[in-house]
N, C-alpha and C positions, 0 to 999 in steps of 0.2 A: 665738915672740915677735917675731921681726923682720918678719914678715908682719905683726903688727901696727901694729908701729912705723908699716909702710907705711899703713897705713889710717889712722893718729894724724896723721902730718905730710900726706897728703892733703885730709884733713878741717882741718884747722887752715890750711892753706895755701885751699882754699875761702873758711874764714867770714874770713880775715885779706883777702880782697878787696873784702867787703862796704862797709867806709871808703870805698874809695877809686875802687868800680866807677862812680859817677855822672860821677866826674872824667874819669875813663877814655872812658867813653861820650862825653860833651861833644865832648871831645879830636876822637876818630875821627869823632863826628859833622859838625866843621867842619873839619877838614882833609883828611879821606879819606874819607866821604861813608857813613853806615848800612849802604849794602850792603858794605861791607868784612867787617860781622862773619857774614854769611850767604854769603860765597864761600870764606873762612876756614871756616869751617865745614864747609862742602859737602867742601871741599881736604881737608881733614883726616878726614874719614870716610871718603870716596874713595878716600884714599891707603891706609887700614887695612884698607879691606877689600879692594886690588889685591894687598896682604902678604900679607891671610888666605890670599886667591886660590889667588895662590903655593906656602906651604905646605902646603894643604891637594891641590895637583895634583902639586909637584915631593919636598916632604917628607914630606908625610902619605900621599901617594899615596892619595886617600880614591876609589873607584871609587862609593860609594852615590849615585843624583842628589837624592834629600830630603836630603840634608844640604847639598849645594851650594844646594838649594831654602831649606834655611831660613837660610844664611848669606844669599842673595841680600832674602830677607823679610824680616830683620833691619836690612841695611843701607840697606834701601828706606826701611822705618820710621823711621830716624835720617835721611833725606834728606828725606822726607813731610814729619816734623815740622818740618822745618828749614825748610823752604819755607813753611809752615802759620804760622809766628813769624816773616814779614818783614815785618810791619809795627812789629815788637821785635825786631828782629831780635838785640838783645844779648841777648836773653834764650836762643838755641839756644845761646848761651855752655854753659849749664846741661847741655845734652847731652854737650859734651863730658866736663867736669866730673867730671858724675855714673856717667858712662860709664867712667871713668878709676877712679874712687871704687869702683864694682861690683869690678871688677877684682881692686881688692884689697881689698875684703870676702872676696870669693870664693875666693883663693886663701887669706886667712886661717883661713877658717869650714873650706875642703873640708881641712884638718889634722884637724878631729875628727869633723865632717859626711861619712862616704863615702858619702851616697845620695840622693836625688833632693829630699829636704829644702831641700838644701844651697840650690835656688833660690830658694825662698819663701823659706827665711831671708835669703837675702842681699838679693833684695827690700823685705821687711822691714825691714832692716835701714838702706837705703838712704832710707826712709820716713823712720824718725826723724831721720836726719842733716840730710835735707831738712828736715825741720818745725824743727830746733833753726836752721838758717841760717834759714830766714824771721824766726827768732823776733831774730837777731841783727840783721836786717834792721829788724825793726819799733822797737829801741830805738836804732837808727842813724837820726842826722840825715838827711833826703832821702831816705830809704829806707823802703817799704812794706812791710805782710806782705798776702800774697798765695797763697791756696789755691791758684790756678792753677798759681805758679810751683813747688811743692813737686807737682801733680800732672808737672809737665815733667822732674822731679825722679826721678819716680818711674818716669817711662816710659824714660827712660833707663838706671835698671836694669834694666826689663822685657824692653827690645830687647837689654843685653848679656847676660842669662840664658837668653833664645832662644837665640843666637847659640850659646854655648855648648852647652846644654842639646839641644839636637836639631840643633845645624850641628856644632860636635865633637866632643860627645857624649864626654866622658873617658871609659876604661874605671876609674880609680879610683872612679868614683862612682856602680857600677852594683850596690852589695852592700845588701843586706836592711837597711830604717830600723831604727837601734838608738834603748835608750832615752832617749840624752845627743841624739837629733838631736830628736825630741818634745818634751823638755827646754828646749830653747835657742827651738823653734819657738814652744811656748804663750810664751815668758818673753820673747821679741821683740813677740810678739802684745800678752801684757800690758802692755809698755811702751806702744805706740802705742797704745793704747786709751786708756791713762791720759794721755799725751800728748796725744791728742783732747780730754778731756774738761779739762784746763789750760787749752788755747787757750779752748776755748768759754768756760771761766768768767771769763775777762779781759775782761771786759764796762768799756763806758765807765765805770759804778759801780763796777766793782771796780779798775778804775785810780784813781778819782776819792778811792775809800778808803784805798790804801795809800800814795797821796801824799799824803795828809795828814797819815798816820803819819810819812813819811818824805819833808819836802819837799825831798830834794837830788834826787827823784823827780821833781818835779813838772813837768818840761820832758814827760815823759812823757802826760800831757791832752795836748797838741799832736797828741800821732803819731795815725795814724789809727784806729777802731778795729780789733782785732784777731778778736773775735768779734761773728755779729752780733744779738747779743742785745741791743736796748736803744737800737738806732742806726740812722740809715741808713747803709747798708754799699754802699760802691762801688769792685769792682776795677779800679783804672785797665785794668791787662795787656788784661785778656781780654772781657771785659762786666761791662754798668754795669744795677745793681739796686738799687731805694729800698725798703727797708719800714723800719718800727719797731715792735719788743718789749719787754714788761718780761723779766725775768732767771724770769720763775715762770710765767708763759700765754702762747700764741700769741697773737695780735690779729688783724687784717685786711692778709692780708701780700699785696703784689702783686709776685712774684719771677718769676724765669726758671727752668728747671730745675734750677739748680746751687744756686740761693737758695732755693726750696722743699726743696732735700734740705735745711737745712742747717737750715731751720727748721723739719722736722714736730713735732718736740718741743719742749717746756719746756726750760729750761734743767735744773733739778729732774730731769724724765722720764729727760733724755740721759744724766744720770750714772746714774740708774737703769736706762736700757738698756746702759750701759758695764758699771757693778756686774757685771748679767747673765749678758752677754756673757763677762767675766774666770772667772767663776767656772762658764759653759759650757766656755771653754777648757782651762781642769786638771780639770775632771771630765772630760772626753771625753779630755784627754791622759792621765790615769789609766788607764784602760779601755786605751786605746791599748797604753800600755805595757805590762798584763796579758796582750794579744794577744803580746809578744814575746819571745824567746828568743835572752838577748844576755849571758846570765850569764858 
């Protein structure tokens, strides 16, 4: 339960920045100059993995060189991306963050997770956290929702699951997948799925209708849209891409790569490729669990 908590007060201490992260930026942007937050940054990775270093020579006494190999891989990838976001540079903010946030998924989840599960859950898991701060993001003044910023989100669990995962490699989490780790995997799965398919449906119309229902909403039309069904869609972050859709057919879309995934489908289709999808995932995790021997 207190491995929770950890994960509770992380996650709350994140989206309770979101108010006040624009201020914040301004701030350092004219006092102390943008690259503050990408040497900050670099310092702080730097410093964690000179720790890991450490332990992993003087405590761990680890003699394997692929594990020194994928500790070094990992914290290359947190320094890549770091450098890759100085043009935003508050944005490698998120690396840290998120990285901190893994952390204690990880050690929450590996209490009932003992097997290699345990990464994609946390993963996973890391996904929706990300996607709900965007979503806190988008109803916050000055503040955009941004796929991008929930994919930087996302790599930042990915690089501390490496790390982990084949740099320390715990020996608790090296025992045969049980059925509670299957379990938790489709049921994380389901959630993002279904979480996908919310965003999509938050089409400029479908804000346009429930502030109508509900106009203490209506400041809400302002923000930008969230899905891009129905609009032209432009991420300031990362790249800028114009098309417009109805919420039911494709039309004549002229996108970038990240804007053609987003639009192969109808809006209609995408839930019915979710549906799909959700109900691929517990059949096949059904089966799964047939294969196992955890009685």
């Amino acid at each position: 339960m207190a491995s929770w908590l950890w994960v509770f007060l992380c996650a709350a201490a994140i989206f309770s920045t979101v108010p006040v992260a624009r201020r914040v930026q301004r701030y350092v942007y004219d006092t102390i100059g943008k690259e503050f937050f990408t040497y900050m940054v670099l310092f702080i990775i730097l410093f964690l993995f000179a720790v890991l270093l450490y332990f992993f020579i003087f405590r761990l006494r680890v003699k394997s060189k692929s594990q020194y190999a994928w500790l070094m891989i990992s914290s290359g990838a947190y320094v890549y991306t770091t450098l890759q976001l100085r043009k935003y540079p508050e944005e490698a903010v998120h690396l840290l963050e998120y990285g901190l946030l893994s952390y204690f998924l990880f050690r929450a989840l590996s209490h009932r997770i003992r097997d290699w599960t345990v990464y994609i859950t946390t993963s996973l898991c890391v996904l929706f956290i990300g996607t709900m701060d965007e979503f806190i993001q988008w109803v916050t003044p000055e503040r955009v929702w941004g796929y991008s910023d929930i994919g930087i989100n996302v790599l930042a669990g990915v690089f501390f699951v490496l790390a982990v995962g084949k740099g320390i490699k715990p020996e608790t989490l090296r025992g045969p997948v049980k059925r509670i780790s299957v379990h938790m995997l489709a049921g994380i799965i389901t959630i993002n799925l279904l979480s996908l398919g919310l965003c999509l449906s938050n089409t400029p119309k479908a804000v346009q209708h429930y502030t109508s229902v509900f106009p203490s909403l209506s400041w809400l039309r302002q923000e930008e849209p969230m899905s891009p069904y129905g609009e032209a869609y432009k991420d300031p972050d990362i790249v800028n891409f114009n098309f417009r859709m109805t919420s039911d057919q494709p039309g004549d879309i002229d996108t970038s790569t990240a804007g053609k995934f987003l639009t192969l489908f109808s809006l209609k289709s995408a839930w019915s490729l979710i549906i799909t999808l959700i109900g691929a995932v517990w059949a096949f995790g059904k089966f799964w669990k047939k294969q196992l021997n955890d009685d």
